[in-house]
Phi, psi and omega in degrees: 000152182270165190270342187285281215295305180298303181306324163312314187277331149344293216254330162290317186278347171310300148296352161286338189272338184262355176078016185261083200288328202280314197305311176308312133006275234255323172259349143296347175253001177301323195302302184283330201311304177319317174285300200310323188296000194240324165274354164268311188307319154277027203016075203224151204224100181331141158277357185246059172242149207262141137215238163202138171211154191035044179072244297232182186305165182211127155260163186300298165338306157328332190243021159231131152299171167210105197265000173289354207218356207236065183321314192274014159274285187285351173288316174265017180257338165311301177264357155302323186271332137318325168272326167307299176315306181274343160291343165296326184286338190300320166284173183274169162003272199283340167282338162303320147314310179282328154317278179315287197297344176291281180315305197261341198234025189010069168266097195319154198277337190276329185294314180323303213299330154280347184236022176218162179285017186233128199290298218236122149315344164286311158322287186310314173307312159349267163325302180303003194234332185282341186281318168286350151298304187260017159273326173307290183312309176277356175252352187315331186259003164267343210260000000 
């Protein structure tokens, strides 16, 4: 043991013969306390650190999944993602085009018009509100 860690244990039975609950307390949690104050100084972040959302506490872990360990989690995350594909196939090309870069890559309606066969953003916008209808249509019953 280091003399820091031999001088702790000292000083915990010393207040344990005293009856000194707090103190013991308070020098069996030095250790970690040390660490935490060495991960705020490198701004570094616990997954079992609290914080607050949606008002009330959270730990951070809480807000990752882990589907690894959860077959009928991946299975039904498999074939979701199979219906998704296929209600995708379903459009054509270019609303398909207009989907994807609108929803993932917010790509403005007036730039489609350039990377697509249609001259006027009202078009384009168009399609994009009918794809998403019938993306709607085809999902109503998994969603």
């Amino acid at each position: 043991m280091s003399k820091v860690t031999e001088r702790r244990h000292q000083k915990i039975i010393e207040a344990a013969n005293n009856d000194d609950w707090k103190t013991v307390s308070h020098l069996l949690n030095q250790p970690l306390d040390n660490l935490k104050r060495q991960d705020r100084k490198y701004h570094l972040l616990s997954l079992d650190a609290t914080i607050e959302r949606l008002g009330r506490p959270t730990n951070i872990i809480d807000m990752y999944s882990d589907y690894r360990h959860e077959p009928l989690k991946h299975l039904l995350l498999k074939e979701q993602n199979e219906r998704i594909c296929r209600a995708l196939s379903t459009l054509s090309i270019d609303d398909l085009h207009i989907v994807i870069e609108i929803a993932i890559y917010n790509t403005s309606t007036l730039q489609l018009t350039k990377e697509t066969r249609f001259k006027s953003h009202k078009t384009v916008k168009s399609h994009y509100q009918k794809a998403l209808d019938v993306l709607k249509q085809e999902l109503k019953d998994y969603f």
